[in-house]
C-alpha positions in Angstrom: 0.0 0.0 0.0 2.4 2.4 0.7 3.9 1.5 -3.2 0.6 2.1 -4.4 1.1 5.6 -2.7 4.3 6.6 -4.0 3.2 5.9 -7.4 0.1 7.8 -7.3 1.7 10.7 -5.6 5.1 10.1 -8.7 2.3 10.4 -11.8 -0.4 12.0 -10.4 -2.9 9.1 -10.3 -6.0 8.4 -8.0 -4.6 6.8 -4.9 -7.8 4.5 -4.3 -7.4 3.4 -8.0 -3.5 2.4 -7.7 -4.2 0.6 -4.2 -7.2 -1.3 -6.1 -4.9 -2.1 -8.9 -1.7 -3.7 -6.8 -3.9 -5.5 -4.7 -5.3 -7.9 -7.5 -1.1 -8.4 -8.0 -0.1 -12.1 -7.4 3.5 -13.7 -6.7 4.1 -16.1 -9.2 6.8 -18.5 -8.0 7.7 -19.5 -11.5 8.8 -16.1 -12.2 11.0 -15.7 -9.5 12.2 -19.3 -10.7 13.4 -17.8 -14.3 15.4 -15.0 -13.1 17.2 -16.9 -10.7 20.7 -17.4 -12.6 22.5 -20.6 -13.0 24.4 -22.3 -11.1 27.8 -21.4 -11.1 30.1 -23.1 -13.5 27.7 -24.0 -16.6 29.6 -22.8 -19.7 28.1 -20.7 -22.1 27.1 -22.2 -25.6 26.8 -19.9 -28.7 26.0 -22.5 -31.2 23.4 -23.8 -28.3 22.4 -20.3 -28.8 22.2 -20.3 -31.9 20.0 -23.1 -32.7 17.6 -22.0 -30.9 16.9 -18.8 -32.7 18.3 -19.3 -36.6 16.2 -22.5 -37.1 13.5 -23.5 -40.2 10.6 -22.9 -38.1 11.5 -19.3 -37.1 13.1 -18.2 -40.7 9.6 -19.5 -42.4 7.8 -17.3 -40.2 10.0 -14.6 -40.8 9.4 -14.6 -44.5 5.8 -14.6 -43.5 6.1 -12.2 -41.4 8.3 -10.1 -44.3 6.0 -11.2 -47.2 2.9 -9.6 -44.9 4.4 -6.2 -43.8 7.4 -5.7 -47.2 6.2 -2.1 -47.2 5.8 -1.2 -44.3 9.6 -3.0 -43.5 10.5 -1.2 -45.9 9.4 2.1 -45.3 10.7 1.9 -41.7 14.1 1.4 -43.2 13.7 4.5 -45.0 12.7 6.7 -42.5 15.4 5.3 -39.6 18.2 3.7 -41.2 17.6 0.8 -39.3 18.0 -2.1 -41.5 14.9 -4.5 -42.3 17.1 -7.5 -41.4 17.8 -6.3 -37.7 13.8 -5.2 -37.4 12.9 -8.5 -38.8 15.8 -10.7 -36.2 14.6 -8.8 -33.1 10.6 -9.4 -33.4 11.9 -13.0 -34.4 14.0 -13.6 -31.3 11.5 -11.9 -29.0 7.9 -14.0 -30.3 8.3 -15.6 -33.4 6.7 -12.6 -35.1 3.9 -12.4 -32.8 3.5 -16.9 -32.3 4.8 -16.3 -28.3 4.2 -13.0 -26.8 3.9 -14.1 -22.8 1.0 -15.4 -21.2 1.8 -14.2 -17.4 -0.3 -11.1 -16.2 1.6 -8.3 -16.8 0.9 -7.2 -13.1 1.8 -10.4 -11.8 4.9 -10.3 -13.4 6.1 -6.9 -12.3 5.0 -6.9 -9.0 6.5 -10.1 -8.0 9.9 -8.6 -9.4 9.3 -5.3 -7.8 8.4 -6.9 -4.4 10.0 -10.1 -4.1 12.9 -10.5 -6.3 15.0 -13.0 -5.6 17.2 -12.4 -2.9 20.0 -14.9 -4.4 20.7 -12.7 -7.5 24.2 -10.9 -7.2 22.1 -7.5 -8.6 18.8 -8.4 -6.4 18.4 -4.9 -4.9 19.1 -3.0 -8.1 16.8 -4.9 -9.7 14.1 -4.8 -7.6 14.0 -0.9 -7.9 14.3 -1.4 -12.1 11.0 -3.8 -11.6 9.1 -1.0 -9.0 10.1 1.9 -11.4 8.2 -0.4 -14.5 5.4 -1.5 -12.2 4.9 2.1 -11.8 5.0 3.3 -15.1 2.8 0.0 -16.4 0.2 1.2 -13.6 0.6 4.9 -14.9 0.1 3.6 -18.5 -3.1 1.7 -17.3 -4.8 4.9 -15.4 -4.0 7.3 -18.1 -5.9 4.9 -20.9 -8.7 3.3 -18.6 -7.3 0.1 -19.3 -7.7 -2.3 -16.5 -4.3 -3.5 -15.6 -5.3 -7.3 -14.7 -6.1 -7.7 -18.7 -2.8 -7.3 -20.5 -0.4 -10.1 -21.0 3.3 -10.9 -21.4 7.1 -12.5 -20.4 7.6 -13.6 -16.7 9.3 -9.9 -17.1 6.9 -7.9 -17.9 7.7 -7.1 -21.1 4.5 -6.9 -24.3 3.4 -7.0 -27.6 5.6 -8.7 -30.9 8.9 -6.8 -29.7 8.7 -7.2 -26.1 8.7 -4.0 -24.6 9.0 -2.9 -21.1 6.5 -0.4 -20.1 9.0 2.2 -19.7 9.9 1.2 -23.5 6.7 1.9 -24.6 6.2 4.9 -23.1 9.4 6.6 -24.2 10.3 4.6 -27.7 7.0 2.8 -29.0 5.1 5.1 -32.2 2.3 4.7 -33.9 3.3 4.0 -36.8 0.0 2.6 -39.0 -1.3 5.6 -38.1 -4.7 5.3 -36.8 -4.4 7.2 -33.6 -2.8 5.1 -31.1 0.1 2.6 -30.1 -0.6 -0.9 -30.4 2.2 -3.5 -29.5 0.0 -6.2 -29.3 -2.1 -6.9 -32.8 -0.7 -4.0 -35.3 3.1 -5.6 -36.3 2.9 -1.9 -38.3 3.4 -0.2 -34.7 5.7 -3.0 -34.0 8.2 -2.7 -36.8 8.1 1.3 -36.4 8.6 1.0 -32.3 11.6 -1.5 -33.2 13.2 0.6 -35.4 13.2 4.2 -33.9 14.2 2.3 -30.8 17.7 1.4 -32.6 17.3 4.9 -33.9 17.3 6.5 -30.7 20.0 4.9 -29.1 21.9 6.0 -32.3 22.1 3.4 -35.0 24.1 4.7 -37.9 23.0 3.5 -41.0 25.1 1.5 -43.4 27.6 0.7 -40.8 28.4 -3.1 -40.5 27.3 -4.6 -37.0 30.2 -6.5 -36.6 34.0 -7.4 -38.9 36.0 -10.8 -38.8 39.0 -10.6 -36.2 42.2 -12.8 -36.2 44.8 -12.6 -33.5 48.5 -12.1 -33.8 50.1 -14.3 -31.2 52.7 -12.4 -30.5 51.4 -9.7 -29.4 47.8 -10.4 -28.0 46.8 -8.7 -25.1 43.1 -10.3 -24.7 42.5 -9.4 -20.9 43.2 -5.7 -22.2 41.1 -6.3 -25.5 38.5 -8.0 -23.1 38.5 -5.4 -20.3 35.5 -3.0 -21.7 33.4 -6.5 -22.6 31.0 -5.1 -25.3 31.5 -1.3 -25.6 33.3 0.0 -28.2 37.0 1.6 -27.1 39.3 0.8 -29.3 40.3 2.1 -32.7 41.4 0.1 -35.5 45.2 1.0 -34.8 44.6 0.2 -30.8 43.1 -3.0 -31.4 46.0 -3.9 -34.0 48.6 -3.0 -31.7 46.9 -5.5 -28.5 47.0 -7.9 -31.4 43.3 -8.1 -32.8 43.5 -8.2 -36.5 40.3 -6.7 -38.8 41.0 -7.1 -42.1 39.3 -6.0 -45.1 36.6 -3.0 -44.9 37.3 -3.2 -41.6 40.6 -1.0 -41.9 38.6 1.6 -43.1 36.1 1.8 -39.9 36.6 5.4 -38.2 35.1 4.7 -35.3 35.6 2.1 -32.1 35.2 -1.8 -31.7 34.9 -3.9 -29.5 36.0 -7.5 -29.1 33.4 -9.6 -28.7 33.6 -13.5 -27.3 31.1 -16.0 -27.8 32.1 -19.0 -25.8 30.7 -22.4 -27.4 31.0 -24.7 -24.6 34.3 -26.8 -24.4 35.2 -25.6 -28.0 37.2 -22.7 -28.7 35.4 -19.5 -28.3 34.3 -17.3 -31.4 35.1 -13.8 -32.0 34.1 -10.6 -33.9 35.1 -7.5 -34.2 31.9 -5.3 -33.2 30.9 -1.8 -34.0 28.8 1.0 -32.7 25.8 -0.7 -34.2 26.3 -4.0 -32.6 26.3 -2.0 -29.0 23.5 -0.7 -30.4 21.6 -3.8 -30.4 22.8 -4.5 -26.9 20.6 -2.0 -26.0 17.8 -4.0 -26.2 19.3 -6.8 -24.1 22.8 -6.5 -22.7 23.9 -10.2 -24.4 26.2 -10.3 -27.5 25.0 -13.7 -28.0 21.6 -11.8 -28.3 22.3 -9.8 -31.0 24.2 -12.3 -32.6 21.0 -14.2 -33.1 19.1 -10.9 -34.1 21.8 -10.4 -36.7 21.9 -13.5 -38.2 18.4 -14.8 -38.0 17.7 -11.6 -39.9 20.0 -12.3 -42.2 18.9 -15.8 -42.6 15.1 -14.9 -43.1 16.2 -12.2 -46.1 18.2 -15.1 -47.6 15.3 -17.7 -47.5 12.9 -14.6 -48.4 15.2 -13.8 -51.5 15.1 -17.6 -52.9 11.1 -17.6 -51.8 11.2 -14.7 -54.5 13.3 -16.6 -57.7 11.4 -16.8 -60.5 9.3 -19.6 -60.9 8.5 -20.1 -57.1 5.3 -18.7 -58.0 6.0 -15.3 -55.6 6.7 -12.0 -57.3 10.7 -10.7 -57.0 11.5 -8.1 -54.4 15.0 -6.3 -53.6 17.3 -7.4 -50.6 16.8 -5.1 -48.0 20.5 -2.9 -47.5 23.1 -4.7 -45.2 
């Protein structure tokens, strides 16, 4: 109750309404369940990773998904930069273009992160006041459109519609963008593509920048705790990360900006690693994991390619330009 208070006196809402609204929340043990991390000692997997985002099932709903909304993909592009390939892998990775977008009670969900989360997690107290500050701006959302709160669905974190935003996200990055009056997450993939994109564009995607080059390493001189030190921020310049021993090659000599070195471990096997740009940062905006947008990249990648050979002649569909890499 005294939640409910602070949130009606932060936005401005009816007290008795907020106090009505958080006391139909429920703790739901499941979700405290999926954000408790591993145990200690389980080795990450890219190619695990992997498979479970850039596989047939996924990439035929993506050309769907594309086939259904080329326009409007299109038109996002045009207007953002963002590419339709890295619109197309985020709304793929997040619900299989709308197939899984949560079933928990977005309240549920929220408030058993705001008020209960898991004591166990190294980050538990910062996270708990992340969850109360979307809690509050989910119940803020609710009071402002007469939308009872109880009705909306989504992940065990709270997050809605065919991209999965938070309720924060929505308020500050999500547009209407089939315009016909309001913001719709949920059953226009118009607003959904548009939110996506002037998300990247926000957090400054620059087009026609590659996410990400090939990297070698020169033995000799290979300074990887230095090279690994900023994890996925971009620090060095293309001379820096040649003199720690990081070889780009190709376009990549020509990048006037910063990389990053980014490691995807795959198990017992070797790790993997890429050379990533401002862009690819970018992506981590939406969820701090290079192995994330990794999968965004290429499962967008992947439905363009299956799209493009959808669209040969004589496969009965009509011929359509590659979206820019």
């Amino acid at each position: 109750m005294q939640a409910a208070d602070e949130v009606a006196q932060q936005f401005d809402l009816d007290a008795a309404w907020v106090r009505q609204a958080l006391a139909q929340a429920r703790y739901i043990p499941a979700i405290a369940k999926a954000v408790t991390p591993p145990a200690v000692g389980m080795a990450k997997n890219w190619q695990a990773y992997r498979a479970r985002f850039v596989e047939p099932q996924r990439i035929k709903a993506g050309v769907a998904f594309w086939q259904a909304n080329r326009d409007t993909l299109l038109r996002a592009q045009a207007e953002t930069g963002v590419p339709v390939e890295i619109i197309l892998g985020v709304i793929g990775v997040e619900t299989i273009y709308g197939q899984q977008m949560g079933n928990f009670r977005v309240l549920d969900a929220l408030a058993t992160l705001a008020f209960d989360f898991p004591a166990s997690h190294p980050r538990a107290a910062e996270r708990s006041i992340y969850f109360k500050n979307e809690l509050a701006q989910f119940l803020s959302q609710m009071s402002l459109s007469g939308t009872d709160p109880t009705t909306w669905r989504g992940s065990y974190a709270g997050a809605m519609g065919l991209p999965q935003f938070m309720p924060s996200s929505w308020h500050q990055y999500a547009v209407d963008f089939d315009g016909d009056g309001k913001i719709d997450l949920f059953t226009s993939p118009a607003d959904a593509i548009g939110s996506v994109a002037n998300y990247f564009k926000t957090f400054g995607w620059q087009p026609g920048l590659p996410t990400h080059y090939p990297v070698s390493f020169d033995a000799t001189r290979l300074d990887l705790p230095a090279l690994m030190a900023p994890d996925i921020l971009p620090t060095f310049t293309v001379a820096s990360f040649q003199a720690k021993g990081a070889l780009p090659s190709g376009e990549a000599l020509l990048h006037a900006g910063k990389l990053a070195l980014i490691e995807l471990q795959n198990g017992d096997a070797p790790p993997s690693y890429v050379a990533g740009t401002e862009n690819f940062y970018v992506i981590t905006r939406y969820n701090w994991s290079s192995y994330y947008a990794m999968a965004v990249i290429e499962l967008g990648q992947a439905v363009m390619q299956a799209a493009q050979v959808h669209a040969m002649p004589g496969s009965g569909q009509a011929s359509s330009p590659p979206a820019s890499q």
